[in-house]
Short mmCIF file of the C-alpha atoms (twelve columns), coordinates in Angstrom:
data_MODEL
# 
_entry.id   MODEL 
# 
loop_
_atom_site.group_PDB 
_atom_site.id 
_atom_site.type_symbol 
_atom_site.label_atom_id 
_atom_site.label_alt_id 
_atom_site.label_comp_id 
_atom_site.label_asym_id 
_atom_site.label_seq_id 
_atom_site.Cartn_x 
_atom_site.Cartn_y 
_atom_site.Cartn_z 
_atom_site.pdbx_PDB_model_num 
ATOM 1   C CA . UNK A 1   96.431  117.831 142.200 1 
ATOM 2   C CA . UNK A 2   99.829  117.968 140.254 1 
ATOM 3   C CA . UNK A 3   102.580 116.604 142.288 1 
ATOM 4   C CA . UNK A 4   104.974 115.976 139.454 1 
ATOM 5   C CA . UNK A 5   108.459 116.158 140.160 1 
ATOM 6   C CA . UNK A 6   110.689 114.202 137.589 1 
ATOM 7   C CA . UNK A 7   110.578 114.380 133.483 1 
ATOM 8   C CA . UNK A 8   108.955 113.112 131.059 1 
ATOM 9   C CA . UNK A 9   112.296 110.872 130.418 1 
ATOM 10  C CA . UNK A 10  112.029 109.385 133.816 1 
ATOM 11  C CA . UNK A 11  109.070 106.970 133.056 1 
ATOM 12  C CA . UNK A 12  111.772 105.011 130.530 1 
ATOM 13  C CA . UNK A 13  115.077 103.146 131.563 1 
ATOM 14  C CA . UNK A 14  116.058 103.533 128.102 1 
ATOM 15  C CA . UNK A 15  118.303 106.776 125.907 1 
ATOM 16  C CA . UNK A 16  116.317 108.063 123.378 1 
ATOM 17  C CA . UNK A 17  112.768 106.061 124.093 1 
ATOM 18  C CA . UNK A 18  110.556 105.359 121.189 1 
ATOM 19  C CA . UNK A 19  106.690 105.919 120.984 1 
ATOM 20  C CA . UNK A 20  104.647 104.113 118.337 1 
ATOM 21  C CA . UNK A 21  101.391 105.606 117.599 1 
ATOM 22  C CA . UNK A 22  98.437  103.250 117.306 1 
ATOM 23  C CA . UNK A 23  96.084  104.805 114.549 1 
ATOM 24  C CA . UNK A 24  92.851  102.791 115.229 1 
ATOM 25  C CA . UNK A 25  92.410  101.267 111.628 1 
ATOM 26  C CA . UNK A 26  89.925  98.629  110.912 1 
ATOM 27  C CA . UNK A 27  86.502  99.105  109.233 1 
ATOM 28  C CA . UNK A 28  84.015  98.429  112.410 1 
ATOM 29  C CA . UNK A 29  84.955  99.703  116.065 1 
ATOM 30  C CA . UNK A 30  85.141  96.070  116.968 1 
ATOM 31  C CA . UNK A 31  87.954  95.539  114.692 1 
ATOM 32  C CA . UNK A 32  89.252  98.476  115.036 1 
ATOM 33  C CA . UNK A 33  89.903  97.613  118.951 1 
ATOM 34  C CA . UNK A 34  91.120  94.193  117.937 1 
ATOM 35  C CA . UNK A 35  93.479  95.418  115.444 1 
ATOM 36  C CA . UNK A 36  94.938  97.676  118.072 1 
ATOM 37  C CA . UNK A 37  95.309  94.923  120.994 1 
ATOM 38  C CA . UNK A 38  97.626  92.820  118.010 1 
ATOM 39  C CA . UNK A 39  99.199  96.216  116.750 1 
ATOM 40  C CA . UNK A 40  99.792  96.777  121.083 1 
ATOM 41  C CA . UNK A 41  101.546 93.484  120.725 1 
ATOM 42  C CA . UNK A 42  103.321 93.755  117.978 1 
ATOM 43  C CA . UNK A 43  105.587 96.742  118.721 1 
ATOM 44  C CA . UNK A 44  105.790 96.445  122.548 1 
ATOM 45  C CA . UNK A 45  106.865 92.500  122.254 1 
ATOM 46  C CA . UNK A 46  109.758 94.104  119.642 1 
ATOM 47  C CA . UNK A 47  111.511 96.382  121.565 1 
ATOM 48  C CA . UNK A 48  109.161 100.005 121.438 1 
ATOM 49  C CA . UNK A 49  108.881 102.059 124.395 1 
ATOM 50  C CA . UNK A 50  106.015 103.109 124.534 1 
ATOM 51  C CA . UNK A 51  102.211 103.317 122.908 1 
ATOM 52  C CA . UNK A 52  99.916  106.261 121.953 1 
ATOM 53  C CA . UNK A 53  96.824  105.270 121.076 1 
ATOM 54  C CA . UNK A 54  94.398  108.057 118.639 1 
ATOM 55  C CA . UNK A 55  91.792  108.634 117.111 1 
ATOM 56  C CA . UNK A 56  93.506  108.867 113.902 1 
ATOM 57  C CA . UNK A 57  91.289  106.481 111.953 1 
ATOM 58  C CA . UNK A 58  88.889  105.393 114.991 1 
ATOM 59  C CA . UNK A 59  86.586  107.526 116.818 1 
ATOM 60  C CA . UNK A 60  87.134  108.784 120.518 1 
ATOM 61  C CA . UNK A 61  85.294  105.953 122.105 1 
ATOM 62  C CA . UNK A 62  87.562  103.348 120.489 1 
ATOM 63  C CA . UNK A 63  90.233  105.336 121.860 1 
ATOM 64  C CA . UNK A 64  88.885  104.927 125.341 1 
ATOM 65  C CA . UNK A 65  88.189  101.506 124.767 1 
ATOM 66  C CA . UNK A 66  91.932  100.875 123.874 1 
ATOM 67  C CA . UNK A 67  92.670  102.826 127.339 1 
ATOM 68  C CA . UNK A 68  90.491  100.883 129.183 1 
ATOM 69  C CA . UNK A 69  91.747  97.335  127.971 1 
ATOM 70  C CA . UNK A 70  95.439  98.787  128.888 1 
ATOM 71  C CA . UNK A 71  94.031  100.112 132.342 1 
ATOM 72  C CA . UNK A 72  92.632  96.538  133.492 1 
ATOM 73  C CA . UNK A 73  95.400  94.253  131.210 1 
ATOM 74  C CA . UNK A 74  98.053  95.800  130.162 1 
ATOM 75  C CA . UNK A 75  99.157  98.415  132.983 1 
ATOM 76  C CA . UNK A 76  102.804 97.011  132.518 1 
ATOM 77  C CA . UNK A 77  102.996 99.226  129.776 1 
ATOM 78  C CA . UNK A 78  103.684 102.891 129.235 1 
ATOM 79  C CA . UNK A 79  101.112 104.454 127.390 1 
ATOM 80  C CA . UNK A 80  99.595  107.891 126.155 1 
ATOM 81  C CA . UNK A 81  96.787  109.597 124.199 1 
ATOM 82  C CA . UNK A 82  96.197  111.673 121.487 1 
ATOM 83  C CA . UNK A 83  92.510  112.580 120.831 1 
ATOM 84  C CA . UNK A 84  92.675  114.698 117.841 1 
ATOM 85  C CA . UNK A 85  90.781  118.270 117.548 1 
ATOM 86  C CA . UNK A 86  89.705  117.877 121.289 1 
ATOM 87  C CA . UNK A 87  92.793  118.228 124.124 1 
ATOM 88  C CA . UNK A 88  89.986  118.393 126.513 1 
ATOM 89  C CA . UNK A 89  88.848  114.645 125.859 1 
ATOM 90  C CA . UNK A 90  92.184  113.687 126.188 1 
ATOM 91  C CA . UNK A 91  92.891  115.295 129.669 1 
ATOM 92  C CA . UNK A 92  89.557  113.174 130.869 1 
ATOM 93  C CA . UNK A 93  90.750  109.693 129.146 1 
ATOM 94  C CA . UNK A 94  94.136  110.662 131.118 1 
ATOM 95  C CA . UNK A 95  92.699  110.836 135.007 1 
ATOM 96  C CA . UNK A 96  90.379  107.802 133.927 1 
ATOM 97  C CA . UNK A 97  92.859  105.445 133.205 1 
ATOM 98  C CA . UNK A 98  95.930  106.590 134.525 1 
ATOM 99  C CA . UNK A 99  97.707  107.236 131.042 1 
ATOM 100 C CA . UNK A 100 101.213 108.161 131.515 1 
ATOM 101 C CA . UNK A 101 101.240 110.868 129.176 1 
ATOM 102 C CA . UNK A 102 99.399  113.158 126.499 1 
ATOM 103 C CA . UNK A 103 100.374 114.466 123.267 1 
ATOM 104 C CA . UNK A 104 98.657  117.688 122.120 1 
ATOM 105 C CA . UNK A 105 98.689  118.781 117.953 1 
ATOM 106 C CA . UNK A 106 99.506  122.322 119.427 1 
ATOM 107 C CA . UNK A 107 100.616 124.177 122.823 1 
ATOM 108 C CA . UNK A 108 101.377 127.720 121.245 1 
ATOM 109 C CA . UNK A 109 101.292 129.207 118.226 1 
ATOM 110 C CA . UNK A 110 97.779  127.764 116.656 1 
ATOM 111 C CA . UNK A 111 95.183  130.602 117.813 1 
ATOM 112 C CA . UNK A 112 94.602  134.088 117.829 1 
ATOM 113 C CA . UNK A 113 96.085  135.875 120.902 1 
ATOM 114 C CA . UNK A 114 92.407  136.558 122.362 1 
ATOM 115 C CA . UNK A 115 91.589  132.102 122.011 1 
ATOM 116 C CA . UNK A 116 95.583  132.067 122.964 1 
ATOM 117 C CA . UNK A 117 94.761  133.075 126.645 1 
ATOM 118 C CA . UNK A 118 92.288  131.348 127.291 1 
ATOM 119 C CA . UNK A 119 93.528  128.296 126.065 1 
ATOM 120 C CA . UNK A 120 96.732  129.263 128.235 1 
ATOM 121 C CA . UNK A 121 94.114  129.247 131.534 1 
ATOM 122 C CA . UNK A 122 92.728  126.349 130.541 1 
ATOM 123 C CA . UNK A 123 95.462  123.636 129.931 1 
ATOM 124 C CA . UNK A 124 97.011  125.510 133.100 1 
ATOM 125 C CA . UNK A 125 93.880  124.661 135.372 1 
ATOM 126 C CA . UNK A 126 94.093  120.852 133.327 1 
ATOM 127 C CA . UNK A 127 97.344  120.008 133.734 1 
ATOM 128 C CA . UNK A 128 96.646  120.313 137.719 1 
ATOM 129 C CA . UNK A 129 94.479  117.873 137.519 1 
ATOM 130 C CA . UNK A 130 96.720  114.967 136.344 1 
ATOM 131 C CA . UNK A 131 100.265 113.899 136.921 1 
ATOM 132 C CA . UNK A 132 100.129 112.847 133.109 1 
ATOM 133 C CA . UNK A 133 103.326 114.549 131.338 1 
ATOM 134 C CA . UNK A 134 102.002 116.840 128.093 1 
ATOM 135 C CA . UNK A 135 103.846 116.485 125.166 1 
ATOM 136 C CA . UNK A 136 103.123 119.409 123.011 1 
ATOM 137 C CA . UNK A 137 103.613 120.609 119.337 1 
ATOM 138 C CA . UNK A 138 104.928 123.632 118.426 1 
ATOM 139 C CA . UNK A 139 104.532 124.587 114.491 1 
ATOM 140 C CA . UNK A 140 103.447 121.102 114.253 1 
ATOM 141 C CA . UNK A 141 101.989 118.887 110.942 1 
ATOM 142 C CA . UNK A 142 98.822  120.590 109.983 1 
ATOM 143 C CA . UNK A 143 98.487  122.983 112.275 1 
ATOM 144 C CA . UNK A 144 97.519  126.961 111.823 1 
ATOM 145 C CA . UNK A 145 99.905  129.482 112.901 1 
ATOM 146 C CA . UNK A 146 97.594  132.250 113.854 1 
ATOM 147 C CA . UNK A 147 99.482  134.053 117.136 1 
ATOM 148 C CA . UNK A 148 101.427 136.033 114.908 1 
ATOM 149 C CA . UNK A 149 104.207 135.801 117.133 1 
ATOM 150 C CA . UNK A 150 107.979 134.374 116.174 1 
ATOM 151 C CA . UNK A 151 108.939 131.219 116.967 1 
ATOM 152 C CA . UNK A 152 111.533 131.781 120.051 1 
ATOM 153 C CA . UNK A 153 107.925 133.329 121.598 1 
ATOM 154 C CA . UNK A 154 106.064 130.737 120.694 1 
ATOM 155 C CA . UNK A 155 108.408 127.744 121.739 1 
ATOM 156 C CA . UNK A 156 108.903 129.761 124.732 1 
ATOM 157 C CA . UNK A 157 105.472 130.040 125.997 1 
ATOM 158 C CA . UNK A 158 104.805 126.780 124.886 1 
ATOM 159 C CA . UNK A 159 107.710 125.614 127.528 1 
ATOM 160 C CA . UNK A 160 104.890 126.717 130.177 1 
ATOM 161 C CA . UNK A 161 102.611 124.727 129.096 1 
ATOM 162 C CA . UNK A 162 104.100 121.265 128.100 1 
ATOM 163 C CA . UNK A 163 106.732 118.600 129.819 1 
ATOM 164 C CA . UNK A 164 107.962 118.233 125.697 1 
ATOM 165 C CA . UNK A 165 107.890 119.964 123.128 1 
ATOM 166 C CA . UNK A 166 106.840 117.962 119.883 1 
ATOM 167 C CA . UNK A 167 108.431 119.085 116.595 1 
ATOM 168 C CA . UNK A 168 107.243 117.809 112.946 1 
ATOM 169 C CA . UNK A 169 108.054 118.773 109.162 1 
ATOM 170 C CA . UNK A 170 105.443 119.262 106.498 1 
ATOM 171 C CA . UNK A 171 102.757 116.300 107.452 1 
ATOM 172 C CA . UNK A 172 102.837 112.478 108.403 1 
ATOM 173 C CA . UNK A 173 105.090 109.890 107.543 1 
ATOM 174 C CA . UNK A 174 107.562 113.101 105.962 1 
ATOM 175 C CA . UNK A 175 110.773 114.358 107.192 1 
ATOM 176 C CA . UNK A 176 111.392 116.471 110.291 1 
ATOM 177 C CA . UNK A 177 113.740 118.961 108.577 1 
ATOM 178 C CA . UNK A 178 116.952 118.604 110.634 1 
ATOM 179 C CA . UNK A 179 117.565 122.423 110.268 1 
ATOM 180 C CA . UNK A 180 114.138 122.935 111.763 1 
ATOM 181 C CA . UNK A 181 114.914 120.279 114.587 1 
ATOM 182 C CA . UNK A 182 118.260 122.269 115.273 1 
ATOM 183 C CA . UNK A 183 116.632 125.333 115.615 1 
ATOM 184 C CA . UNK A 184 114.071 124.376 118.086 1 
ATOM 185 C CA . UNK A 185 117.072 122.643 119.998 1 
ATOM 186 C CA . UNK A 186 119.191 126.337 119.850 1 
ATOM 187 C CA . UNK A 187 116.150 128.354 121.231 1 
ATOM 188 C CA . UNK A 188 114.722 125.459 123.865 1 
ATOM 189 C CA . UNK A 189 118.319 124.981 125.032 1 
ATOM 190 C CA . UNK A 190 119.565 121.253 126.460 1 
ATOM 191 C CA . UNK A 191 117.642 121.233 129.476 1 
ATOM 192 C CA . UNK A 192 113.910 120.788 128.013 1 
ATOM 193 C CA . UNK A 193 113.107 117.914 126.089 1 
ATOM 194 C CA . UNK A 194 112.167 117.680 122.433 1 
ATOM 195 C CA . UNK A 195 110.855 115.105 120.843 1 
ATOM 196 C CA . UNK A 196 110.679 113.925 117.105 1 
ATOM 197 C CA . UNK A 197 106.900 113.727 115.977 1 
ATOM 198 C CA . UNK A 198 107.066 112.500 112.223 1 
ATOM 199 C CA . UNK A 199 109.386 111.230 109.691 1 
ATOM 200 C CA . UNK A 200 111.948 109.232 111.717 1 
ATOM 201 C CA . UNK A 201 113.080 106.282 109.803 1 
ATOM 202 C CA . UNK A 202 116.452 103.849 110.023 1 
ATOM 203 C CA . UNK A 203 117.876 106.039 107.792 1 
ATOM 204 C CA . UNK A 204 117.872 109.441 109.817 1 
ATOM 205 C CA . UNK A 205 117.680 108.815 113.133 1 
ATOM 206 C CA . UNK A 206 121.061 108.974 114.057 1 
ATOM 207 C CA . UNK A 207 121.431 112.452 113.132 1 
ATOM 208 C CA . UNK A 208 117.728 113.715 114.614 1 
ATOM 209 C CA . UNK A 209 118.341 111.806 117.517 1 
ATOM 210 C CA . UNK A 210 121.359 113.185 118.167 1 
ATOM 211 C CA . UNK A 211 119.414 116.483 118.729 1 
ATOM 212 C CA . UNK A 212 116.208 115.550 119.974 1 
ATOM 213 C CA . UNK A 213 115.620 113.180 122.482 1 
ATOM 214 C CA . UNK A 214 112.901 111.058 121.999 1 
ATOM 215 C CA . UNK A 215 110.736 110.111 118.994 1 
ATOM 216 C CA . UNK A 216 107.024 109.377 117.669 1 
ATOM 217 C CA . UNK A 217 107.193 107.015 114.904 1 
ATOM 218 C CA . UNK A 218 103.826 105.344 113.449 1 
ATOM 219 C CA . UNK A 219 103.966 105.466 109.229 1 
ATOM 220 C CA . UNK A 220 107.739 103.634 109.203 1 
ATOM 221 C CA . UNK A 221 106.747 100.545 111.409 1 
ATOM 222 C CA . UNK A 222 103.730 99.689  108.991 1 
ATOM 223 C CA . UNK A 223 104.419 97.485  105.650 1 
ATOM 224 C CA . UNK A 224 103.874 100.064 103.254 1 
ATOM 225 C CA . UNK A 225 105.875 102.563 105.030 1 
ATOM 226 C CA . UNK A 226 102.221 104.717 105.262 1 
ATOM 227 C CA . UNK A 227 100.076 105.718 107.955 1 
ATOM 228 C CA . UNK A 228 97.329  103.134 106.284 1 
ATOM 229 C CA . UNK A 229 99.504  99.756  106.640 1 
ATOM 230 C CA . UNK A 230 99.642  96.795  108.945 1 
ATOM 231 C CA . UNK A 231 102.415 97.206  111.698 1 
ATOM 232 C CA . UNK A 232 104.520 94.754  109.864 1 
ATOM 233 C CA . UNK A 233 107.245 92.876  112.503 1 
ATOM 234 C CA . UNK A 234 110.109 93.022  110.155 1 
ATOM 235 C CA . UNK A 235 109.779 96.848  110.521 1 
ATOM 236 C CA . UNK A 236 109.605 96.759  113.845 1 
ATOM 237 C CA . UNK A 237 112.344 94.445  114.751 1 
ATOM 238 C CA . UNK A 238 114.776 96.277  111.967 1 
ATOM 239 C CA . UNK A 239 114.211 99.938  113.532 1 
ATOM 240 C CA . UNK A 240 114.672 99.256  116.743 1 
ATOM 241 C CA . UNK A 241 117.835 96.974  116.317 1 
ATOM 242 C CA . UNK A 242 119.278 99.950  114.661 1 
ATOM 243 C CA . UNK A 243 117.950 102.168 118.089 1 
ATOM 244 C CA . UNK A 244 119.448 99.871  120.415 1 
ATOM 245 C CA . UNK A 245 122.706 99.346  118.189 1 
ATOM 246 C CA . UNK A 246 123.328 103.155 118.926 1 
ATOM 247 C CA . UNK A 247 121.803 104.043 122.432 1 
# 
């Protein structure tokens, strides 16, 4: 049963908390894991808040694997899941190894009104079963927008069904249009929390941060500044100097 009381800000003791995604690269599933444990390392021992681990190059059960090494090692940490193109997976991973939070592509906006509510009954009857926080996207990267509604309706129902709501530009690694970020702010108002799912680099975060606040970063803490590189340390350590410098 869902007994959650405080926000999704509450599991940090930091402003503006930062979440590096882990994208499971590596050509087995063994490596893949091992990759991951380093990549854990890497960004938590240099200042990031907080780890989401998806299947983004690695299948589901890599993802779980991940979970379960955090579960039984690594439980000082804050972590969440993302398991792309099935929210229901993720939800399961969640109870099973008492992830701290979820991010889901969409919340409102993706699917035709008749999918829309049922999917609204559905993450409803889900987010009961967890005290997980649900950060969700709203016009997000990739995503269809099928419900034919505007966006004030869609944010706003999407408020119902999320702790966050995530906002993105065109894809990953690119810009979160400030404009678009402001606009979400104006129509969420201060009191719901918005977080920054793509694009966030040292060079904009002041300004998106100033707005939003929290962030996703994954494609500007690797070496080649793409979702494909090695977490590189430099990256790490430079970024979140420049966090810090301003929180």
């Amino acid at each position: 049963m869902r007994i959650q009381t405080e926000d999704f800000l509450s599991l940090f003791n930091v402003n503006k908390p930062i979440l590096a995604m882990i994208h499971l690269k590596g050509e087995s599933n063994e490596e893949k894991v091992e990759i991951a444990k380093l990549e854990i390392d890497q960004l938590i021992d240099n200042g990031v808040d907080a780890v989401i681990i998806e299947n983004y190059f690695g299948p589901p059960e890599v993802v779980e694997e991940v979970l379960n090494y955090l579960y039984s090692e690594r439980k000082n940490i804050i972590y969440g899941v993302n398991v792309l193109d099935n929210d229901k997976k993720a939800f399961e991973l969640a109870v099973k190894y008492d992830v701290k939070f979820i991010q889901l592509d969409s919340v409102a906006g993706h699917l035709h009104l008749d999918e829309d509510r049922e999917f609204d009954e559905w993450i409803m009857d889900a987010r009961k079963q967890t005290n997980a926080f649900v950060l969700g996207g709203v016009r997000f990267k990739y995503q269809p927008y099928l419900s034919g509604r505007t966006l004030e309706e869609d944010l706003t129902i999407g408020m119902t069904r999320c702790d966050a709501i995530v906002v993105t530009g065109e894809g990953t690694g690119l810009e979160t249009d400030i404009t678009k970020i402001k606009e979400f702010r104006r129509i969420m108002g201060n009191d719901f929390q918005l977080v920054i799912g793509a694009g966030l680099t040292a060079d904009n975060f002041k300004e998106q941060l100033e707005v939003a606040d929290a962030a996703i970063v994954g494609s500007y803490l690797k070496d080649t500044f793409k979702d494909d590189g090695n977490v590189s340390v430099e990256n790490v350590r430079h970024f979140m100097t420049q966090i810090k410098n301003v929180r």
